[in-house]
GUVEX-848960 format. One line per field, with one value per residue (C-alpha): x, y, z; residue number from 1. Coordinates in pm, whole numbers. Layout:
<recs>
X [X_...]
Y [Y_...]
Z [Z_...]
pos [NUM_...]
</recs>
This chain:
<recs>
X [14099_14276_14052_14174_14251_14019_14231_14017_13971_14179_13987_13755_13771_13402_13468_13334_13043_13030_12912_12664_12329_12153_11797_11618_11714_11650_11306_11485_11697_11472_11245_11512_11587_11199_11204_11524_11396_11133_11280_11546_11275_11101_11464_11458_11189_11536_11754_11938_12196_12545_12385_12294_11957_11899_11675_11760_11527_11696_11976_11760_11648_11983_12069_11785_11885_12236_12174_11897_11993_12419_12654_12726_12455_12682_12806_12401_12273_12569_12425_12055_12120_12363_12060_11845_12048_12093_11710_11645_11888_12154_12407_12407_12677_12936_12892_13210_13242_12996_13225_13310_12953_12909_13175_13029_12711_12834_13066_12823_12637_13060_13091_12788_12843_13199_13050_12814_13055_13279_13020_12837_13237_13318_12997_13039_13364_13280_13193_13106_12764_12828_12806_12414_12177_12014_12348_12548_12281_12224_12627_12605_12316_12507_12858_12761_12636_12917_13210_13003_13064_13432_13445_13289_13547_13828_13639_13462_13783_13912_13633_13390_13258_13047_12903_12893_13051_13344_13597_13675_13402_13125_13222_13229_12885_12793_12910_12744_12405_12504_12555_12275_12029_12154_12148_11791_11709_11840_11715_11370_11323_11541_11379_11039_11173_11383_11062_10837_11127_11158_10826_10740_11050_10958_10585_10529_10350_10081_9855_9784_9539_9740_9730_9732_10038_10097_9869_9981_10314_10146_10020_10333_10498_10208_10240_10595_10655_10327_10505_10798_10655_10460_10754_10925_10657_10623_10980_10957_10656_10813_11133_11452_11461_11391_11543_11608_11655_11300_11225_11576_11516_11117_11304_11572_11325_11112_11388_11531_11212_11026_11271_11387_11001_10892_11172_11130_10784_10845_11127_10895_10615_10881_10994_10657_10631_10986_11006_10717_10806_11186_11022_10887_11066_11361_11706_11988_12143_11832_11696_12061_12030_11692_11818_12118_11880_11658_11915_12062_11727_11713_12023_12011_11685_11734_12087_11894_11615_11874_12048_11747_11697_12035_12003_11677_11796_12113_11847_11661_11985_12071_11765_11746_12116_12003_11695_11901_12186_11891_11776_12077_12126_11822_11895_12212_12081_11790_12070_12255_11969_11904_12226_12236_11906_11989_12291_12106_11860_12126_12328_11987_11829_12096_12081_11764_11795_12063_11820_11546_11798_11856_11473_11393_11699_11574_11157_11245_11118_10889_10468_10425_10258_10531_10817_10608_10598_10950_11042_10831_10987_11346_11219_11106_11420_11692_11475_11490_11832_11949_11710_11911_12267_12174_12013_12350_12567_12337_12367_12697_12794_12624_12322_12428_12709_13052_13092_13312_13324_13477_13635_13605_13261_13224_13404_13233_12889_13018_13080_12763_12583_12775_12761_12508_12577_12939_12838_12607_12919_13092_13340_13426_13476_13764_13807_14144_14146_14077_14268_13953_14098_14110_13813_13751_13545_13319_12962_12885_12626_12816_13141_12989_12833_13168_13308_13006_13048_13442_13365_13070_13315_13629_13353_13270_13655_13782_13844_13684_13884_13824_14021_13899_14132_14275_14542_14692_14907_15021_14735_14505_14312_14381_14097_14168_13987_14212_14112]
Y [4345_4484_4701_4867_5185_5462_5718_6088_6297_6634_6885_7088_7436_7626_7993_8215_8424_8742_9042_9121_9040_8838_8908_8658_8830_9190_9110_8998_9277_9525_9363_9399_9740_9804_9529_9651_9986_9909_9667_9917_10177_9892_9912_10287_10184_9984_10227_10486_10785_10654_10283_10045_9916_9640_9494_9474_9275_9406_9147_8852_8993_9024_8681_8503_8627_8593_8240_8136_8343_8332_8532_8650_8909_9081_9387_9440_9405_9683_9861_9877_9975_10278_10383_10367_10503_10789_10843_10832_11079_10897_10916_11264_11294_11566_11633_11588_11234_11089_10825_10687_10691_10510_10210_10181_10089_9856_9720_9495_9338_9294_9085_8890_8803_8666_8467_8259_8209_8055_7848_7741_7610_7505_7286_7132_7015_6902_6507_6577_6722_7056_6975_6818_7086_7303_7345_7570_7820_7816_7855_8134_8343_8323_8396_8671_8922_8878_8900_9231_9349_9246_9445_9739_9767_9936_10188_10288_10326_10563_10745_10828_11132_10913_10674_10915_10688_10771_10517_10159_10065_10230_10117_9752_9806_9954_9690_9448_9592_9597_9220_9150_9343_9165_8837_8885_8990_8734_8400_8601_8733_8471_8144_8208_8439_8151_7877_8177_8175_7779_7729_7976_7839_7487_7555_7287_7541_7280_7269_6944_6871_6824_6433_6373_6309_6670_6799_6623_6770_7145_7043_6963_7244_7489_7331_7371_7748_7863_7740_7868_8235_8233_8116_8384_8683_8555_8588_8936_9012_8945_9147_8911_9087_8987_8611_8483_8070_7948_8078_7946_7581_7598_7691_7439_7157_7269_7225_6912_6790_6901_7055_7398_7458_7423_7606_7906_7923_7960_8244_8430_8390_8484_8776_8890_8931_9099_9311_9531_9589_9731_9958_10136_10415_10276_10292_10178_9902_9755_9752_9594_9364_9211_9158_9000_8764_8751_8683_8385_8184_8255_8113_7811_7738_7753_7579_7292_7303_7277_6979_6777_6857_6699_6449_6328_6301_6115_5884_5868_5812_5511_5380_5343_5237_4953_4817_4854_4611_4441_4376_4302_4020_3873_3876_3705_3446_3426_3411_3147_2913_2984_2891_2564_2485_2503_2339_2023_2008_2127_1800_1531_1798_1749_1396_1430_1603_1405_1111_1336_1377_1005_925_1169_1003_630_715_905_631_516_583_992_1030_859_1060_1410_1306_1257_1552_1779_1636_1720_2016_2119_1932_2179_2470_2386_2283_2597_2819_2641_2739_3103_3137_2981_3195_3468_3359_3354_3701_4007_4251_4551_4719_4899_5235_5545_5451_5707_5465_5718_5721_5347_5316_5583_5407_5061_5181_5374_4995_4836_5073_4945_4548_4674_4896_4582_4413_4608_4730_5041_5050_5262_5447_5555_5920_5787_6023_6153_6116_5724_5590_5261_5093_4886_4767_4977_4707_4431_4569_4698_4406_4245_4429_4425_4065_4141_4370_4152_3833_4110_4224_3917_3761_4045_4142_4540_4733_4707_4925_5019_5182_5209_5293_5294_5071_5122_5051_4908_5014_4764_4791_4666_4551_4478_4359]
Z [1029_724_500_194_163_-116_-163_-95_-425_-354_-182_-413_-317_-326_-425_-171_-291_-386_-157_-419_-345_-589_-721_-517_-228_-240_-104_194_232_201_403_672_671_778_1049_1187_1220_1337_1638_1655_1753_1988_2156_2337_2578_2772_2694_2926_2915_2788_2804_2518_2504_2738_2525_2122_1910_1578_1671_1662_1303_1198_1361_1167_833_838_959_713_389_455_574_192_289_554_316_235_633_685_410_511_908_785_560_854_1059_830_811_1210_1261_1411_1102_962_658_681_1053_1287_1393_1141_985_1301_1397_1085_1157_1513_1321_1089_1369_1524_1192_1053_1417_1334_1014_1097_1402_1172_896_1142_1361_1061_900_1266_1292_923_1018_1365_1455_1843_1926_1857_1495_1537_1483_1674_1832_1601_1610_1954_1986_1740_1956_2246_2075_1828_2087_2323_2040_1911_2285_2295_1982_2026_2395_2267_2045_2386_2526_2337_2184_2557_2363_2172_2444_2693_2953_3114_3309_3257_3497_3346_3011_3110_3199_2934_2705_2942_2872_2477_2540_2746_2524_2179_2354_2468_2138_1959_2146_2166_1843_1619_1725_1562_1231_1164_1195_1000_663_724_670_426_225_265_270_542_759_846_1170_1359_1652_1951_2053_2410_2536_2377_2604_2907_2814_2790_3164_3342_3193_3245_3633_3672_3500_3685_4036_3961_3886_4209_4421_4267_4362_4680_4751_4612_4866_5180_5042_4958_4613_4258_4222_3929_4067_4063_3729_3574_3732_3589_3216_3256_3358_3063_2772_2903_2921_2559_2370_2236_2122_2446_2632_2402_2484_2861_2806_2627_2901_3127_2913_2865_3278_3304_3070_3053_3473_3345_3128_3382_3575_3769_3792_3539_3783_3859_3518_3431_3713_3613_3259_3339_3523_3239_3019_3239_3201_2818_2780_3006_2878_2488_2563_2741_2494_2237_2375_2429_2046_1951_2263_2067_1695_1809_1976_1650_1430_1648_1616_1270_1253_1487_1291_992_1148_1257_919_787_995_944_578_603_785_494_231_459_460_123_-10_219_67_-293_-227_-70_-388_-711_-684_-705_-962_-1183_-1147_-1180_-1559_-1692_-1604_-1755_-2090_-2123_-2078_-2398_-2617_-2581_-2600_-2884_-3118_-2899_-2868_-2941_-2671_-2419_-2631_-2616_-2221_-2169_-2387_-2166_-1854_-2056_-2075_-1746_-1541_-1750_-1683_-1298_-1299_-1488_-1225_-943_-1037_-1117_-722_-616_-808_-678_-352_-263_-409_-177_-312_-155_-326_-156_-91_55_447_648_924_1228_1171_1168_1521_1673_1505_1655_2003_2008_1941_2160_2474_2629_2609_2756_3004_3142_3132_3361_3070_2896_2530_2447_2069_2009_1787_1440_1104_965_668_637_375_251_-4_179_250_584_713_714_817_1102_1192_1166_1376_1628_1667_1727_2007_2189_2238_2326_2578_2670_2742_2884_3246_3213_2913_2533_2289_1947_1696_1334_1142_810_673_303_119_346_678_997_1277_1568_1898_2159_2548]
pos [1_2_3_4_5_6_7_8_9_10_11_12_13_14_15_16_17_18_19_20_21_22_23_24_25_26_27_28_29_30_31_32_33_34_35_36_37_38_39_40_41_42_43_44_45_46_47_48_49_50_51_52_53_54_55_56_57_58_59_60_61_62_63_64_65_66_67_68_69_70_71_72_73_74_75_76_77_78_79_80_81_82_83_84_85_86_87_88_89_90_91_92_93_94_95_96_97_98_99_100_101_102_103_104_105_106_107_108_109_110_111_112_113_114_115_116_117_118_119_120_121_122_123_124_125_126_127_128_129_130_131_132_133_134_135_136_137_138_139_140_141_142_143_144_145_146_147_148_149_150_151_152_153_154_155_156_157_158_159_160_161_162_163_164_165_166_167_168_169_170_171_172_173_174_175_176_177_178_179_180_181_182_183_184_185_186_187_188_189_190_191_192_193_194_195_196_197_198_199_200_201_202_203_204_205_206_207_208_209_210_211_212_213_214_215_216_217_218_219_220_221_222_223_224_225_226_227_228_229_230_231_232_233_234_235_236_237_238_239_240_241_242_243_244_245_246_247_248_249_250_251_252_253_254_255_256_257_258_259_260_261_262_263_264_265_266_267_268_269_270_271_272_273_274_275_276_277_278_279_280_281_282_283_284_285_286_287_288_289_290_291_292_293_294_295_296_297_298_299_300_301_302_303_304_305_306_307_308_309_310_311_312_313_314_315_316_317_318_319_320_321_322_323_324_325_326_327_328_329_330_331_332_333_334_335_336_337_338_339_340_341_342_343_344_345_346_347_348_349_350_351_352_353_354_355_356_357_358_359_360_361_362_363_364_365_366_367_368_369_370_371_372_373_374_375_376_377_378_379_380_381_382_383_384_385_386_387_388_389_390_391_392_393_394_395_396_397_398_399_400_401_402_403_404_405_406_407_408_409_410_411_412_413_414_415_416_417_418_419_420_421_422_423_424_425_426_427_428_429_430_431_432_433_434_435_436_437_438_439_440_441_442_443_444_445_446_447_448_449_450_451_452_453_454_455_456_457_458_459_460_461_462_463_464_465_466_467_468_469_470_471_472_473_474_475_476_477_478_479_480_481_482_483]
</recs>
């Protein structure tokens, strides 16, 4: 199937913006410098001698504004946690070692801001389900604290004086508590700063009564987390420690089942049990021990949550691309009979007015009232026959005008339709790697559909295997299904 080639437009380059903040967000800014030192201050209760916190809700803050306001605000974020730093005490200008006291601060918040800049260009460019939200930011909590960890390794290395570790051994665990701690931070804390600047940027922050099946839902996962907490203290009663399993399997369930929402709500229930205990007096390992656990469930569980997010607006996506085919097929076959219709009636209609024509010339000087008769019915024939050839002519030409069709999103769309009649089938629909690049003018329904019907009687001649690819030749686009 030979489609022609539109050539792409050359690539417009977007100038990256400048550090400078603008005006419309210096509210945001400084509104971050008091809810970072504020969480930062939240923070010491899990902290310990030569040991990050263990639990750091200022990364979630900084998380959820890099991600929702741009990582052009880096250079300010840096800015604000140095002055805050300054002001607790941390930072003091002019002392020995304060400058690189200063760069471990800004360290971290440099890490982050890099991290989203690249998921967020790494998910724009990206066809595979990374690329369908909530992905990229769940990628980007889990990636950010553990690249500010990597980071931060050779600095603790060679500067122990500062940490207060000593040894490769103790430093690794220090840096795992600095990546357990901004990890729990961030899927904690993030998650609902980033709904709270949604809405109030949208200002969609609208309440609904729960229907039914929404409470049904808040029952079975009520049911499972509950058993899962009590398996989980009962284990801890007769002594085989603190596990982590029940709990993880209970969060899992819960985000594969309702969603990232959902999931979120059952780490923080679980957070809300485990951390208060690890405030308390006990040692470093076991406080590191519990929130390595704790920070296993948050992950599986917003990870899961997150992919039955994506999972869902796929669903949704093929859905409508379905009833849309749908639709379009329907009106062809309108259009079809249509056509055949107007084509029965044009050729007695005109007949029917050059009859009409001749009736009006010889009545002429006739009775008035026969030649005012036959004029009228002059009259009324042409109109009809001059209504019947503009529905032909507007019949056979199509409605719906062409467009830029990327063709590796076509195939992929095609297979996606036809995965299920195949897979009945007993065959398997193969899609050879597709050049991004390749675009043609075309009208995306019925090309598809095209196509569709292509791969249905391939799937229905063959003997199991049916290859989909296409590739450029001069000018044009050939698409090919093979079996």
């Amino acid at each position: 199937m030979p489609l022609p080639l539109l050539p792409l437009a050359p690539s417009v380059r977007t100038a990256t913006s400048a550090a400078i903040p603008r005006l419309g967000d210096l509210p945001w800014i400084a509104g971050y410098a008091l809810a970072f030192a504020c969480a930062h201050h939240i923070a010491a209760g899990w902290g310990g001698q030569g040991y990050y916190s263990l639990l750091y809700p200022a990364a979630g803050v900084r998380l959820a504004l890099l991600w929702s306001r741009g990582p052009r605000l880096t250079i300010s974020l840096i800015a604000m946690e140095l002055v805050v730093q300054t002001i607790a005490g941390i930072i003091v200008p002019g002392q020995p070692g304060w400058l690189t006291a200063s760069i471990g601060v800004a360290r971290p918040a440099l890490t982050y801001g890099i991290v989203v800049w690249l998921v967020r260009h790494l998910a724009a460019r990206s066809s595979s389900s990374l690329g369908v939200a909530p992905m990229p930011l769940g990628l980007a909590a889990v990636t950010a604290p553990v690249a500010a960890a990597l980071v931060s390794l050779p600095w603790s290395l060679l500067s122990p004086e500062l940490t207060g570790v000593v040894g490769l051994r103790q430093t690794l665990a220090s840096l795992t508590g600095f990546a357990v701690g901004d990890m729990l931070g961030v899927l904690l804390v993030a998650p609902p700063l980033l709904w709270v600047i949604q809405a109030a940027q949208d200002r969609t922050l609208v309440l609904h009564r729960p229907a039914a099946r929404h409470v049904a839902a808040l029952g079975e996962a009520a049911a499972v987390l509950g058993a899962a907490i009590v398996a989980s203290l009962s284990l801890v009663r007769i002594g085989l420690g603190t596990p982590a399993t029940p709990a993880l399997l209970a969060v899992a369930w819960i985000g594969l089942r309702f969603g990232r929402t959902a999931s979120w709500w059952a780490i923080l229930i679980v957070a809300a049990i485990v951390l208060p205990y690890t405030a308390t007096g006990m040692s470093v390992a076991e406080r590191l021990a519990l929130h390595m656990s704790l920070a296993s469930i948050v992950v599986v569980g917003y990870l899961a949550g997150s992919f039955a997010d994506a999972q869902a607006r796929a669903q949704t996506d093929l859905s409508r691309r379905d009833r849309l085919l749908f639709q379009a097929e329907r009106l062809k076959t309108l259009r079809a009979m249509s056509v055949a219709v107007i084509h029965e009636i044009s050729q007695p209609l005109s007949t029917l007015a050059i009859e009409a024509k001749h009736l009006h010339e010889i009545t002429v000087s006739a009775d008035p009232e026969i030649a005012q008769t036959s004029a009228l019915i002059d009259r009324k024939a042409a109109a009809l026959s001059t209504l019947v050839r503009r529905l032909r002519r507007f019949g056979g030409r199509a409605v719906d005008e062409p467009s830029a069709l990327p063709v590796s999103a076509l195939i992929e769309n095609v297979a996606a339709l036809t995965s299920a009649e195949a897979k009945a089938a007993g065959v398997v629909v193969e899609v050879v790697p597709i050049d991004p690049d390749l675009v043609v003018l075309a009208q995306e329904i019925e090309l598809a559909q095209a196509i569709i019907n292509l791969v249905r009687n391939a799937v229905q001649a063959c003997d199991g295997h049916v290859v989909l690819s296409a590739n450029r030749h001069d000018d044009q686009v050939v698409v090919t299904v093979a079996n």
